[in-house]
Every structure is written in structure tokens, then in C-alpha cells.
PyMOL CGO cylinders between C-alpha atoms (Angstrom):
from pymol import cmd
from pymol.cgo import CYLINDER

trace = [
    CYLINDER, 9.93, -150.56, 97.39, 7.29, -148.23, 99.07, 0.3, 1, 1, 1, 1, 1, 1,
    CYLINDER, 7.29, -148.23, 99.07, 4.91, -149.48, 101.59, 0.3, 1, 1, 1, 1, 1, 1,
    CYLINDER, 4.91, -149.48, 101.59, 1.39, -150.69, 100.32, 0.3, 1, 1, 1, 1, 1, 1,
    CYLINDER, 1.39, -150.69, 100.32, -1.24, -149.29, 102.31, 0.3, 1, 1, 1, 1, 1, 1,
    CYLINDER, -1.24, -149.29, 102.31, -5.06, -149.04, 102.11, 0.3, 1, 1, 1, 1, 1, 1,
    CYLINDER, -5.06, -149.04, 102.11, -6.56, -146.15, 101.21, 0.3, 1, 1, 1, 1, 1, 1,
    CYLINDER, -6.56, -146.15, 101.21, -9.74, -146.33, 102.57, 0.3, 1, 1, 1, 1, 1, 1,
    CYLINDER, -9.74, -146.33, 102.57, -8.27, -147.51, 105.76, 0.3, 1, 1, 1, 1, 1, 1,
    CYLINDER, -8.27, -147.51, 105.76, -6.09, -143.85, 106.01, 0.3, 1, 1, 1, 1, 1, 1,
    CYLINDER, -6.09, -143.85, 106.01, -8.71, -142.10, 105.00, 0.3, 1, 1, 1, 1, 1, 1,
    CYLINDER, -8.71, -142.10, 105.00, -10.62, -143.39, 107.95, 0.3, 1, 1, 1, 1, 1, 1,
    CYLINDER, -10.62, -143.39, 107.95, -7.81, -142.55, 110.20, 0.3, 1, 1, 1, 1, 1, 1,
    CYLINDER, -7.81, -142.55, 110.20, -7.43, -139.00, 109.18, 0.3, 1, 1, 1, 1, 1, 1,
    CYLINDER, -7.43, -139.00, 109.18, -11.41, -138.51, 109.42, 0.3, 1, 1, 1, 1, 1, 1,
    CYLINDER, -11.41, -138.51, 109.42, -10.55, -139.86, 112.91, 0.3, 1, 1, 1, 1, 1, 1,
    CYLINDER, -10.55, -139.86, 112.91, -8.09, -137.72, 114.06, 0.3, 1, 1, 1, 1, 1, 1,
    CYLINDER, -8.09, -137.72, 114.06, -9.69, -134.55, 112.50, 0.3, 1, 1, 1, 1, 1, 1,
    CYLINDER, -9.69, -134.55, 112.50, -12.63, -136.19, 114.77, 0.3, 1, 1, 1, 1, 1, 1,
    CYLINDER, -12.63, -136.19, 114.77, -11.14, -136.23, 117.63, 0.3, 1, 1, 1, 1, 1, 1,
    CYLINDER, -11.14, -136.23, 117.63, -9.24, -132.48, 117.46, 0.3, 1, 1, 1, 1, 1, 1,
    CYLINDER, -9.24, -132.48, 117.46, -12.77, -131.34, 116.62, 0.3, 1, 1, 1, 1, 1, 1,
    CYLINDER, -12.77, -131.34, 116.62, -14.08, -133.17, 119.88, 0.3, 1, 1, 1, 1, 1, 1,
    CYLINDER, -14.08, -133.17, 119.88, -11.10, -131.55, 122.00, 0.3, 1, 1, 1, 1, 1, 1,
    CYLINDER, -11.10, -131.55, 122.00, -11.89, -128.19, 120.66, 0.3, 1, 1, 1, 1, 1, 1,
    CYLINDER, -11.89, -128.19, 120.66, -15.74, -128.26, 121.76, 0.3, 1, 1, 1, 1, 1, 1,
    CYLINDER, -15.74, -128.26, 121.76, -15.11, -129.96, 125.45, 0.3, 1, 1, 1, 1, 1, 1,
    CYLINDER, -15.11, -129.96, 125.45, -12.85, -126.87, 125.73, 0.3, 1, 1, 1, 1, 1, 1,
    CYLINDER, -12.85, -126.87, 125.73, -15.55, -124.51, 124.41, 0.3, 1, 1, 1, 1, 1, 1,
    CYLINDER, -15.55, -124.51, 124.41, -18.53, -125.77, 125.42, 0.3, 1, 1, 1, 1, 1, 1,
    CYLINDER, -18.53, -125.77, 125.42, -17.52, -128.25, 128.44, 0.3, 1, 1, 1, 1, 1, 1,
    CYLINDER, -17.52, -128.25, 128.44, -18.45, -127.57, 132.49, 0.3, 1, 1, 1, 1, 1, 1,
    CYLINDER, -18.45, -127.57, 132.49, -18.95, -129.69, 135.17, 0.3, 1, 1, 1, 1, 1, 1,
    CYLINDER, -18.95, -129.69, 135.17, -21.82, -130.33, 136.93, 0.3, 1, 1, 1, 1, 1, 1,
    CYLINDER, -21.82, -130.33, 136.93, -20.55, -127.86, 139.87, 0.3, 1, 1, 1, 1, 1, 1,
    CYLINDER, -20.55, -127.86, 139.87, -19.52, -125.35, 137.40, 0.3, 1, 1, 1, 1, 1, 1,
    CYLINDER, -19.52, -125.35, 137.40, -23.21, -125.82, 135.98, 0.3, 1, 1, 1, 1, 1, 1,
    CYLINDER, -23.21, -125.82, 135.98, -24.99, -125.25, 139.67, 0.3, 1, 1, 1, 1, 1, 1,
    CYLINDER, -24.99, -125.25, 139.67, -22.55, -122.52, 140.68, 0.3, 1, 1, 1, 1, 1, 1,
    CYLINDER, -22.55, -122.52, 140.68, -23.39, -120.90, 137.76, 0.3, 1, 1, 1, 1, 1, 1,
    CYLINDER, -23.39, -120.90, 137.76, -27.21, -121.05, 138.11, 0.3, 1, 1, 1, 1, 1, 1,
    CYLINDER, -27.21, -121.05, 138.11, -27.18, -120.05, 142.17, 0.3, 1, 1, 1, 1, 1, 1,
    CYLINDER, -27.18, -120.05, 142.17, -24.92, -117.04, 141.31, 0.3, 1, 1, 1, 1, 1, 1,
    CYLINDER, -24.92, -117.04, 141.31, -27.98, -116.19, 138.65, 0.3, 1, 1, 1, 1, 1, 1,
    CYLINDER, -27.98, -116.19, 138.65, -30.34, -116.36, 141.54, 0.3, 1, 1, 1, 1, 1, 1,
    CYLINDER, -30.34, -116.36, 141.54, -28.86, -114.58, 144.02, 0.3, 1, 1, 1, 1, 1, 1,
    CYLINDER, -28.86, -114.58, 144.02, -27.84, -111.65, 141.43, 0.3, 1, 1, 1, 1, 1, 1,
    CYLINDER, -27.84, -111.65, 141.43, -31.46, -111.47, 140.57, 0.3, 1, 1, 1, 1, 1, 1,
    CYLINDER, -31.46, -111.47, 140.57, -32.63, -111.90, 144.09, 0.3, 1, 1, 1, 1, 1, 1,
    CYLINDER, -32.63, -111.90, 144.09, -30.53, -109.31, 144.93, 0.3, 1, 1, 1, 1, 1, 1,
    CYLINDER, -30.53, -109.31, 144.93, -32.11, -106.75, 142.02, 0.3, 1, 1, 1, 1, 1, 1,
    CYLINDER, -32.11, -106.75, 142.02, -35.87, -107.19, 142.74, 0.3, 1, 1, 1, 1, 1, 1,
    CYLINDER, -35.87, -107.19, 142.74, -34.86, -106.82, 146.99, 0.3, 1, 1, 1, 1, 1, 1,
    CYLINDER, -34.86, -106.82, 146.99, -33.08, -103.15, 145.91, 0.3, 1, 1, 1, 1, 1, 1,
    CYLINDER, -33.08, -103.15, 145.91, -36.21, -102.21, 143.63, 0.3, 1, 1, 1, 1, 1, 1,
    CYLINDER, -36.21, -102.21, 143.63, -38.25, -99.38, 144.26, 0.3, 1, 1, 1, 1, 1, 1,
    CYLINDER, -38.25, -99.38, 144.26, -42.13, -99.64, 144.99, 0.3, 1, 1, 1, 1, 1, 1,
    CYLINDER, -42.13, -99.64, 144.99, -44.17, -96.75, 143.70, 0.3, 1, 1, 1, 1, 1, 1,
]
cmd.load_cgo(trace, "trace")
């Protein structure tokens, strides 16, 4: 005989695996550290420090 299962109970599990592949897929996407973060933001400053030092005053 074939296995009784409950369907609401695998329907839960598939909405939590399709959870779960959808969480992976947006920590790749959208996930950085902290550090990543900060080194991020001081590049930003020193790029734009960098512009308004090489300006031109007229």
C-alpha cells in the first residue's frame, strides 16, 4: 500500500524549502558584512574627497 501522508503538512514543507532557496538567493544578492558596509562608505569619501581637492576655483 502507498504511504499516507498529510497534505497540509507537505505543503508546508515545500512552502519551506521554496522559503529558504528564496532566503539563500537574497543573502547572496543583497548580503555584506559590516566591514564590507564601512569599506564601502570610506572608499565613497575619499573618491569624493579626492574630486572637490582636484576642482577648479574660478
Amino acid at each position: 500500500m502507498a504511504e499516507i501522508i498529510n497534505l497540509r503538512t507537505a505543503r508546508k514543507a515545500k512552502a519551506r524549502t521554496q522559503a529558504a532557496a528564496t532566503a539563500a538567493q537574497n543573502r547572496t544578492l543583497h548580503g555584506r558584512t559590516l566591514a564590507q558596509k564601512r569599506a564601502e562608505e570610506t572608499e565613497a569619501e575619499h573618491r569624493e574627497r579626492t574630486l572637490d581637492g582636484a576642482k577648479i576655483a574660478e
